[in-house]
C-alpha positions in Angstrom: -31.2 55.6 20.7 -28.5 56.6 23.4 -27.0 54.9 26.6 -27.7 56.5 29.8 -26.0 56.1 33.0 -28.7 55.2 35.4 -29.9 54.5 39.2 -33.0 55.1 41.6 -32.1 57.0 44.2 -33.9 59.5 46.9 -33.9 63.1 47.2 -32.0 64.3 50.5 -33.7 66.7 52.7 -32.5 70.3 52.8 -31.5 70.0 56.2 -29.5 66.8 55.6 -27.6 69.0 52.2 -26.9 71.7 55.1 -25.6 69.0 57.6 -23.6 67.0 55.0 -22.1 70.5 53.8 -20.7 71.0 57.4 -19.1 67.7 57.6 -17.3 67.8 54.2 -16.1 71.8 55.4 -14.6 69.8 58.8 -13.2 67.0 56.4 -11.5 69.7 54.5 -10.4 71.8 57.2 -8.3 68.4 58.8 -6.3 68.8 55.3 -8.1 65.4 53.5 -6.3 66.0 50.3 -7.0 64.5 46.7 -11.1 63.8 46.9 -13.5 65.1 45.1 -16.1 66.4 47.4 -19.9 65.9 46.5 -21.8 69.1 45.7 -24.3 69.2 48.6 -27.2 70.1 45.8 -26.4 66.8 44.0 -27.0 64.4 47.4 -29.0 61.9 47.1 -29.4 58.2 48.7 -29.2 55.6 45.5 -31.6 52.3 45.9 -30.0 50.7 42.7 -27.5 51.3 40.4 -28.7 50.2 36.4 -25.4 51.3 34.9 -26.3 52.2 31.4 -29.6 51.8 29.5 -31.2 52.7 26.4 -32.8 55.9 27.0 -36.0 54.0 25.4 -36.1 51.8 28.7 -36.4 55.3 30.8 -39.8 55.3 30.8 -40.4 51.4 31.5 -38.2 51.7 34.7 -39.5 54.7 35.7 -43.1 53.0 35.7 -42.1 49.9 37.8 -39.9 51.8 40.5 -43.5 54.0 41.0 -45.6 51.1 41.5 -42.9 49.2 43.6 -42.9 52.3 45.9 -46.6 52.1 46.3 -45.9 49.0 48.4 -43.8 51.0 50.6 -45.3 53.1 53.9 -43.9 56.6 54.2 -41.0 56.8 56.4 -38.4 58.6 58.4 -34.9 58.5 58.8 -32.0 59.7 60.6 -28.6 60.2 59.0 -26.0 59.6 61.8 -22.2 58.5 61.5 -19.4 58.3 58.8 -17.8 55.6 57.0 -15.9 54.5 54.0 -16.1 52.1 51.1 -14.4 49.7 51.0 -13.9 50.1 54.2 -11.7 52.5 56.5 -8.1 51.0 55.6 -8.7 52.0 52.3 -11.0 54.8 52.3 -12.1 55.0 48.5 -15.6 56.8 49.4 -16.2 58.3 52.5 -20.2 58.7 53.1 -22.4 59.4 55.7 -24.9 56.9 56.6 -28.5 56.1 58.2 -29.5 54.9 61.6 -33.1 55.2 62.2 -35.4 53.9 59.4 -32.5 51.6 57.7 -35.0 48.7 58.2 -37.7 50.9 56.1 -34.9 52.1 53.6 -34.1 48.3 53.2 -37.5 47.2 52.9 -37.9 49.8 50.2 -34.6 48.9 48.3 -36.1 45.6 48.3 -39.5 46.3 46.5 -38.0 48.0 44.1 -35.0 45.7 43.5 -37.1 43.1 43.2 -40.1 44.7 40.7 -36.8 45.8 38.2 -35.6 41.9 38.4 -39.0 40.6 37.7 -40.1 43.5 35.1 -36.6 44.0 33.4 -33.9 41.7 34.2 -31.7 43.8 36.2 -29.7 41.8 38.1 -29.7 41.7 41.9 -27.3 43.1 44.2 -24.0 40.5 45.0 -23.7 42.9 47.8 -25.3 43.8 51.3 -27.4 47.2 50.7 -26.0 49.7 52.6 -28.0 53.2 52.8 -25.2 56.3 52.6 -25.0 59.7 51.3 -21.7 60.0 49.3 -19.5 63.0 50.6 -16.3 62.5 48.7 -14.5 60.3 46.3 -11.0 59.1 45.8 -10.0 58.9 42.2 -8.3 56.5 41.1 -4.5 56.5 41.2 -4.3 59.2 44.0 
């Protein structure tokens, strides 16, 4: 048995990749030094963060994050707008976030949140959920 870092996330569209890969080219040409910019390829929108499991438990998650989705109706959404964790004084992350269908990507978060909780234990977000597509990093120290 072996540890795996682990979360649930959602595959980005291709045309959100090629959007999110001209914003991080205007980031970089305004001279944003010392982040480490996100591979477009690796995108994705994370609905929970496990931290790390036994690779044993893969499988069991796997199964209760497909039948929490099957509570969920298809949806679509609109990535619109920047921001930065923790928030723009101290811009640690900088991300690109959702406006149309955040109450569906909510909702979804929600079901699935809430199946791992009941199923496995994890333990439930302290904070607000807040949809984003991470475009850069600041590591620590810089």
């Amino acid at each position: 048995m072996s540890n795996i870092r682990t979360f649930v996330a959602v595959d980005v569209a291709s045309g959100i990749r090629a959007a999110a890969r001209k914003q991080i080219r205007a980031l970089q040409a305004l001279g944003i030094a010392d982040y480490r910019w996100v591979e477009p390829d690796n995108m994705h929108i994370t609905l929970k963060f496990l931290g790390n499991i036994q690779d044993t438990e893969a499988p069991e998650v796997c199964a209760i994050v497909q039948r929490a989705v099957t509570e969920c109706e298809a949806f679509s959404l609109t990535v619109s707008g920047m921001g930065a964790f923790p928030d723009l004084s101290r811009p640690r992350t900088l991300w690109m976030g959702i406006s149309e269908g955040l109450d569906a990507f909510r909702h979804l978060h929600h079901c699935v949140e809430s199946a791992l909780q009941k199923g496995m234990r994890f333990p439930l977000d302290r904070n607000e959920f807040t949809p984003h597509i991470t475009l850069a990093r600041l590591p620590r120290g810089a």
